[in-house]
C-alpha positions as CSV (number, residue, x, y, z in Angstrom):
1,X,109.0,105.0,100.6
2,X,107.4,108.3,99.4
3,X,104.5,109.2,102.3
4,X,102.1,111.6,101.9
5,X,100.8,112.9,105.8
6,X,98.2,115.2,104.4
7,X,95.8,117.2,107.0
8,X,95.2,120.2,104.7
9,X,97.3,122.7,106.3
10,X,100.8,123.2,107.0
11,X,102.1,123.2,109.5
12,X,99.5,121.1,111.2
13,X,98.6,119.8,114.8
14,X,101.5,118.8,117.1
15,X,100.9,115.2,116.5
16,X,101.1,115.4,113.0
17,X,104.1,117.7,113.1
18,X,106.2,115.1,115.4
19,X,105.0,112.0,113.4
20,X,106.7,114.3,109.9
21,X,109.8,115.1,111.8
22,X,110.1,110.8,113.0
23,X,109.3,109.1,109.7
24,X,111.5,111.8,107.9
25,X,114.6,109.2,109.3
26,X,114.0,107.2,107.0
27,X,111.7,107.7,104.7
28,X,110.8,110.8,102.1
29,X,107.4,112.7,103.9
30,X,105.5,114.7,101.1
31,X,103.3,117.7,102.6
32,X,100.1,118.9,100.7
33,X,97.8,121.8,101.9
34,X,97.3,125.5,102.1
35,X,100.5,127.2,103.8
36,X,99.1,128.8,106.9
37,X,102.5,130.4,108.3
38,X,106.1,129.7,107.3
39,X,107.8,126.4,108.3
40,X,111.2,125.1,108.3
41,X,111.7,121.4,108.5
42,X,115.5,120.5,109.7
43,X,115.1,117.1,107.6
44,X,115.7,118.0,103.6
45,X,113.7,114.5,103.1
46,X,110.6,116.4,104.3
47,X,109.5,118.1,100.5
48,X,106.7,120.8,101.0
49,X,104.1,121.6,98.0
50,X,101.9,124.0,99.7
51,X,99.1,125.9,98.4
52,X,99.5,130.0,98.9
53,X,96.1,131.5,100.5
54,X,96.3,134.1,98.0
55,X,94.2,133.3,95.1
56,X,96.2,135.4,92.5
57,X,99.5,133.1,93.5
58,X,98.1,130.0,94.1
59,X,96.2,130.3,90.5
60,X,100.2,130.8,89.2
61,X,101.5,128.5,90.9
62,X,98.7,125.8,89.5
63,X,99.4,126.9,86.2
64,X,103.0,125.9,86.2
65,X,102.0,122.7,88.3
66,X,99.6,122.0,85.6
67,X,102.5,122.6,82.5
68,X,104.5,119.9,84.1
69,X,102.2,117.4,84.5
70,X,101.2,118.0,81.4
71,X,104.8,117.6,79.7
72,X,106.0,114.9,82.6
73,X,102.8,112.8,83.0
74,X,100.7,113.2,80.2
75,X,98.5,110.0,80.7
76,X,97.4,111.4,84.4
77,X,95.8,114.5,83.0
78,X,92.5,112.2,82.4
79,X,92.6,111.7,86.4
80,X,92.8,115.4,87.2
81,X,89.9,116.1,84.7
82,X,88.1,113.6,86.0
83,X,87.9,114.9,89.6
84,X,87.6,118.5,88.6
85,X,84.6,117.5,86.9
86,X,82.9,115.9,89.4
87,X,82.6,119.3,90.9
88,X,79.5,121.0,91.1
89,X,80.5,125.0,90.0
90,X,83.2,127.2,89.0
91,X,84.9,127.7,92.6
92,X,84.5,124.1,93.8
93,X,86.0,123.1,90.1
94,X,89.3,125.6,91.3
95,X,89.0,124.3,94.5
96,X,89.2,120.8,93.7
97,X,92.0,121.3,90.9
98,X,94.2,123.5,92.9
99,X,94.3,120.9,96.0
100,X,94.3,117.4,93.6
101,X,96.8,118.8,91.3
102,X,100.0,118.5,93.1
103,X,99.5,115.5,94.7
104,X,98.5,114.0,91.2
105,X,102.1,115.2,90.1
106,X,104.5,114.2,92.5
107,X,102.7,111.2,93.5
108,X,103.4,109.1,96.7
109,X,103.4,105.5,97.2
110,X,101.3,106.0,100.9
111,X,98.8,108.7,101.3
112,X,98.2,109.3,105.2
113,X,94.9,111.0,105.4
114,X,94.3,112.5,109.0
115,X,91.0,113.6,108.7
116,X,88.4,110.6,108.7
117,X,85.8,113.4,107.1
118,X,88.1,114.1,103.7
119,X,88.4,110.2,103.0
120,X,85.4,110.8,100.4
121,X,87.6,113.7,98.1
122,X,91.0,111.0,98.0
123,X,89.9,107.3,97.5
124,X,90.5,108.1,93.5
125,X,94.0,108.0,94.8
126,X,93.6,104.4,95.0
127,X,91.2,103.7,92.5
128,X,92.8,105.9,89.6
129,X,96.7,105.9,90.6
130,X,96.8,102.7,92.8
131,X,98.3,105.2,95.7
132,X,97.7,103.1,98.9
133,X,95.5,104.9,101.6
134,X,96.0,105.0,105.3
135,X,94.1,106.8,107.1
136,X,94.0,108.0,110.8
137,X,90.6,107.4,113.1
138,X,90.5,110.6,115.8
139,X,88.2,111.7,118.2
140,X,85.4,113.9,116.6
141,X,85.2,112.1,113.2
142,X,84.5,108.8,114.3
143,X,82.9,109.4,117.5
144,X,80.2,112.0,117.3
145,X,80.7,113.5,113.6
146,X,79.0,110.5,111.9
147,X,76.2,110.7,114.2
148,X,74.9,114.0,113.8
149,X,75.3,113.8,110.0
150,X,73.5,110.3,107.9
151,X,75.6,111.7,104.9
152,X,78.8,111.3,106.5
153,X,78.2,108.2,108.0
154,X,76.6,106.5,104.9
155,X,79.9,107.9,103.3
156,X,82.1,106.6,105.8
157,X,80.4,103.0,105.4
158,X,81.0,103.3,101.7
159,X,84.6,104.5,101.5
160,X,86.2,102.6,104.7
161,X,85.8,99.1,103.2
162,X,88.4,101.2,100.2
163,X,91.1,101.8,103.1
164,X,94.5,99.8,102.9
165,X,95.0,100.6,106.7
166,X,94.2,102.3,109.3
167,X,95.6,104.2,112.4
168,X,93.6,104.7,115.5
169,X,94.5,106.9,118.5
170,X,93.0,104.3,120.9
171,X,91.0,100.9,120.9
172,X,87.7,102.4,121.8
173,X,88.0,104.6,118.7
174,X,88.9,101.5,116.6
175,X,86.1,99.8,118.0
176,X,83.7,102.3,116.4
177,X,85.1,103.0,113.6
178,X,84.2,99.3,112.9
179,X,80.9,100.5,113.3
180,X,81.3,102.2,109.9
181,X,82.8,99.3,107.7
182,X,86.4,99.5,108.8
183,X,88.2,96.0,108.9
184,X,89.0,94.7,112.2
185,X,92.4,93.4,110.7
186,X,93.0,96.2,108.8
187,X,93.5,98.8,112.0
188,X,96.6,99.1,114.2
189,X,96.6,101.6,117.3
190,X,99.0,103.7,117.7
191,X,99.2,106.0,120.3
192,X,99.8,109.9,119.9
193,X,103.9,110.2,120.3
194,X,105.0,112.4,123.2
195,X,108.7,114.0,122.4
196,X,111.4,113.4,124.7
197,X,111.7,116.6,126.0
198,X,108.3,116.4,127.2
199,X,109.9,114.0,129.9
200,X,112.5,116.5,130.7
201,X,109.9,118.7,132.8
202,X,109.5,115.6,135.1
203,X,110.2,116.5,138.7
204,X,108.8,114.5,141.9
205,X,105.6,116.1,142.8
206,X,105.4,119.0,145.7
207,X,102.4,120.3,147.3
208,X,102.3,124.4,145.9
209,X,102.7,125.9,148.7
210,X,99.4,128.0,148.6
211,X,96.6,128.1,150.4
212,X,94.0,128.0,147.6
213,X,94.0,124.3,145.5
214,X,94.4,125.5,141.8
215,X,92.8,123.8,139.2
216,X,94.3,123.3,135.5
217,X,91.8,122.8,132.6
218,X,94.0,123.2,128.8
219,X,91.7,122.8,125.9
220,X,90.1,125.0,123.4
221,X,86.6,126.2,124.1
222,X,84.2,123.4,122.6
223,X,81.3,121.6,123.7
224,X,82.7,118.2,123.9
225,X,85.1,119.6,126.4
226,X,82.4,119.7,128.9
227,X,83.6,122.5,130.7
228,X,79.5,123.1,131.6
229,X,80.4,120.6,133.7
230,X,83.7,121.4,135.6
231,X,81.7,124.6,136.0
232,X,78.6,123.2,138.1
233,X,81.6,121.5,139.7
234,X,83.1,124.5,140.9
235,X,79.6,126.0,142.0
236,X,79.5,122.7,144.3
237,X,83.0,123.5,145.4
238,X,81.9,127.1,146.4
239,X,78.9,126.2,147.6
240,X,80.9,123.6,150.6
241,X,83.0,126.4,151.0
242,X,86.0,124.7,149.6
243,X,89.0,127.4,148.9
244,X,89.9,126.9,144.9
245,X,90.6,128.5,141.7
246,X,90.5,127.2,138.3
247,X,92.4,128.0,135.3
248,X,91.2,127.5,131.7
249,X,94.0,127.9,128.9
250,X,92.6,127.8,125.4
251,X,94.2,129.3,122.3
252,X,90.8,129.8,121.2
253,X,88.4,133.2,122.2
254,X,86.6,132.2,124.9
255,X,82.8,131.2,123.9
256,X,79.6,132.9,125.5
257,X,78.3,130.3,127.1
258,X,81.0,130.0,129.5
259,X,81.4,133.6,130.1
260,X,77.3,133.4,130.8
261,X,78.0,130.2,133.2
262,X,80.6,132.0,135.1
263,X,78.4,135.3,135.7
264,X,75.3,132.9,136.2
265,X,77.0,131.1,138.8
266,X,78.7,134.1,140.3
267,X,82.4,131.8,139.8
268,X,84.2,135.4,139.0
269,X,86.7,135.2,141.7
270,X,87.2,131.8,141.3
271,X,87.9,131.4,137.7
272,X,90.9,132.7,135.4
273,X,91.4,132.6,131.3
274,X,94.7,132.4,130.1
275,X,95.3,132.4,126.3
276,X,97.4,129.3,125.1
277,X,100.6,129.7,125.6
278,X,104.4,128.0,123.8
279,X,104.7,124.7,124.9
280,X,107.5,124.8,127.6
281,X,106.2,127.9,129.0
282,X,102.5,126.3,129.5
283,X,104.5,123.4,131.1
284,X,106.4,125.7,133.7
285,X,102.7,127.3,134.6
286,X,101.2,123.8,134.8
287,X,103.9,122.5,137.7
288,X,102.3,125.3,139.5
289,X,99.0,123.8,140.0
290,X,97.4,121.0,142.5
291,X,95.8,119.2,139.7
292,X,94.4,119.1,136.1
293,X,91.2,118.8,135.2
294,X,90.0,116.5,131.7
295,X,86.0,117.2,132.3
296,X,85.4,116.3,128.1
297,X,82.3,114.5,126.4
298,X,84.6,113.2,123.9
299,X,88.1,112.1,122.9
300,X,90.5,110.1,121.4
301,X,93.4,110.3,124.2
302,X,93.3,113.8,124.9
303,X,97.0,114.9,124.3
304,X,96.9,117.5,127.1
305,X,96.2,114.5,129.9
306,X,99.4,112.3,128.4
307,X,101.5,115.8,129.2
308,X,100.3,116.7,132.2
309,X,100.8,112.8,133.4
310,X,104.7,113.3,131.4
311,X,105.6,115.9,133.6
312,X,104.4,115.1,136.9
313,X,101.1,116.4,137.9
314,X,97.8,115.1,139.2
315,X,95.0,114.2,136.6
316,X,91.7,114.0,136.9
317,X,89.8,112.6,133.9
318,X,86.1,112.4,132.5
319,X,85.7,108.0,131.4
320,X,85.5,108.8,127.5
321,X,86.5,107.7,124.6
322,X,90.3,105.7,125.2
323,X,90.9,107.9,128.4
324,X,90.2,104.7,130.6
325,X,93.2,102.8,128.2
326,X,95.5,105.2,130.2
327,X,94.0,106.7,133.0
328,X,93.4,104.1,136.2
329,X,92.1,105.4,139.6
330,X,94.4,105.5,142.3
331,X,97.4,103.9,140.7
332,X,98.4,107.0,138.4
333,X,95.5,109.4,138.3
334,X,91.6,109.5,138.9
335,X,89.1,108.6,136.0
336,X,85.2,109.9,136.4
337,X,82.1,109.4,134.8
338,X,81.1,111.7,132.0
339,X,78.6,114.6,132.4
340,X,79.3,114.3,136.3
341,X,79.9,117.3,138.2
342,X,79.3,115.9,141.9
343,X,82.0,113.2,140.3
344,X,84.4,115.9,139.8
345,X,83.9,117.9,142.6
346,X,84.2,114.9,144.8
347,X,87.8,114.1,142.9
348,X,89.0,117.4,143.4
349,X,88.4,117.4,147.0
350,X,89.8,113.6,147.3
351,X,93.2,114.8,145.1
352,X,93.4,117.8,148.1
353,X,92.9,115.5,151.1
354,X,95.7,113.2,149.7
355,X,98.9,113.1,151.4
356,X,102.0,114.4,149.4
357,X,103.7,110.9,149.2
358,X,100.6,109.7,147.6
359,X,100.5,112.3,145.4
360,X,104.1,111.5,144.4
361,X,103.4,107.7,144.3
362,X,100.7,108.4,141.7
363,X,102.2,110.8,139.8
364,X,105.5,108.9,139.4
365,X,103.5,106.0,138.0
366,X,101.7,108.4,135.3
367,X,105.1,109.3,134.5
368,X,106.3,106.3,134.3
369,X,103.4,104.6,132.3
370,X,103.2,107.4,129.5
371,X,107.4,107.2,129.1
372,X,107.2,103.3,128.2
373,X,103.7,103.7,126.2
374,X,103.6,106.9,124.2
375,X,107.3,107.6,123.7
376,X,108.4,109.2,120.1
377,X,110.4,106.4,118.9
378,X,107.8,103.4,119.4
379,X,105.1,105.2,118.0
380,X,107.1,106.2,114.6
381,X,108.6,102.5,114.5
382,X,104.6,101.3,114.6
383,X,104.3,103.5,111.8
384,X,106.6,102.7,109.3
385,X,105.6,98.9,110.7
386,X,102.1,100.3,109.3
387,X,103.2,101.9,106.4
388,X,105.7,98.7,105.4
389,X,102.9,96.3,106.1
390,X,100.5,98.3,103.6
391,X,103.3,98.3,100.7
392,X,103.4,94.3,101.2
């Protein structure tokens, strides 16, 4: 099979980046989108047609692009016109011809969309070139993105029923993405691959030695984080006189509401911001904490839960979107309403009263549950599974 796993960039997200490298065994992966920073793929079945940000080399590179299809695949000319045209202006006419064109000529039998929001710009795939679509339902797009926008959910209930399949990250996301027109039958979860050597950082879980119970919170600065939240926790905290410190890492600046919230809540001792850091480095800092904190609005399965659970520390997690499909109080971690800050506060205090065999109990089980439901090699096999059953 010739997949497509187009996000728009390349390289892309972690997820996406693991699921190129596991269907690359056996099949050939095809990457669209603007190159964003050089990337070498071990497998020479993964084939890269990237789009340079410079507009003087990616208007070369279309031209030659264009002179091939023209020469090889004459009779798909009429398709590129046609979605150029659509186009309203000169620079969303470029725009539209400089990311259709490649994919047009080196056509794939499967195009895996990522992004719920593009569907719109690539169902001519299908309709035009009879390129089957699968496409991935995530967090944001599906849960609060049609929401806030009619246009997008009107699209959505007009281009899902056009899907050959889809993948979503949990059941509660494929649950309302059925909200929008998607076909029940038509869905399969998968969940988000964690690599083997994100089990490799395992150890049985120790009490840090210090005095002060440090809290973890990785995530970029957004709203749907709900770090407003974990922040009026840790003014309860304070205000009980409980001894902590909490640690945001986000690869992203640091937005102005929080910086306000701290100062606000005079929380300037208590709190730290670390900028993201390589992944086995931020997993040798997390070992060093008491527990991490999930305080979000929204999510699919937030990634950062499924490692901390992989490598052996305490979670505490915020009851939204699939979180409650992995997370299960007392047995490996603590799950807590949404928008709750007495909630989290409470949980923190409960994770610090438990005793260390508990804590080892527990996290042994996270461990133990996210090896034999989100390892690499059962999450590609559901794919190609997906990818085979859409081909058929």
């Amino acid at each position: 099979m010739r997949i497509a796993v187009f996000s728009g960039v390349i390289p892309s997200t972690t997820f996406i980046e693991h699921l190129i490298e596991g269907i690359a065994n056996s099949h050939d992966v095809l990457l669209f989108g603007t190159l964003q920073k050089s990337k070498k793929y071990h497998s020479n079945r993964i084939k890269t047609y990237s789009n340079p940000k410079s507009k003087f080399k990616s208007f070369v590179v279309s031209c030659y692009r264009f002179l091939i299809l023209m020469f090889r695949y004459p009779k798909r000319l009429s398709v590129l016109f046609s979605e150029v045209k659509k186009q309203k202006g000169t620079y969303n006419k470029r725009r539209t011809l400089v990311r259709v064109l490649p994919v047009i000529l080196h056509k794939p039998d499967i195009f895996h969309l990522q992004w719920a929001k593009d569907l719109e710009h690539w169902v001519f795939l299908k309709e035009t070139l009879n390129v089957k679509l699968v496409l991935s339902l995530r967090g944001a797009h599906i849960n609060y993105s049609p929401i806030a926008n009619e246009v997008l959910a009107k699209s959505y209930q007009i281009n899902f029923p056009k899907v050959d399949a889809f993948h979503a990250v949990s059941e509660a996301i494929s649950l309302e993405a059925q909200r929008y027109n998607a076909e029940a039958t038509k869905i399969k979860v998968v969940h988000s691959p964690i690599p083997a050597s994100t089990f490799e950082h395992f150890s049985a879980y120790k009490i840090p030695e210090s005095a002060v119970f440090n809290i973890c919170v990785v995530g970029r600065f957004h709203w749907k984080k709900g770090y407003k939240y974990a922040l009026d926790a840790c003014k309860i905290l304070k205000d009980k006189g409980f001894d902590f410190h909490l640690t945001f890492i986000a690869s992203n600046p640091v937005s102005e509401a929080v910086l306000f919230q701290i100062h606000q809540l005079e929380l300037t001792n208590h709190v730290t911001i670390l900028k993201g850091l390589p992944q086995a480095d931020l997993f040798r800092l997390m070992k060093t904490f008491n527990v991490q904190l999930l305080s979000s609005l929204e999510e699919g399965i937030a990634n950062v839960v499924l490692e901390a659970m992989a490598i052996g520390l305490p979670v505490i997690a915020t009851n939204c979107g699939g979180m409650a499909e992995v997370v299960k109080t007392n047995t490996n971690g603590w799950l807590i309403p949404v928008r709750d800050a007495d909630a989290i506060a409470n949980s923190i205090i409960k994770v610090s009263q438990s005793s260390e065999d508990l804590l080892k109990e527990i996290t042994q089980n996270a461990h133990d549950f996210v090896k034999h439901h989100f390892q690499a090699l059962d999450s590609i096999r559901k794919f190609e599974e997906l990818y085979q059953s859409v081909l058929k």
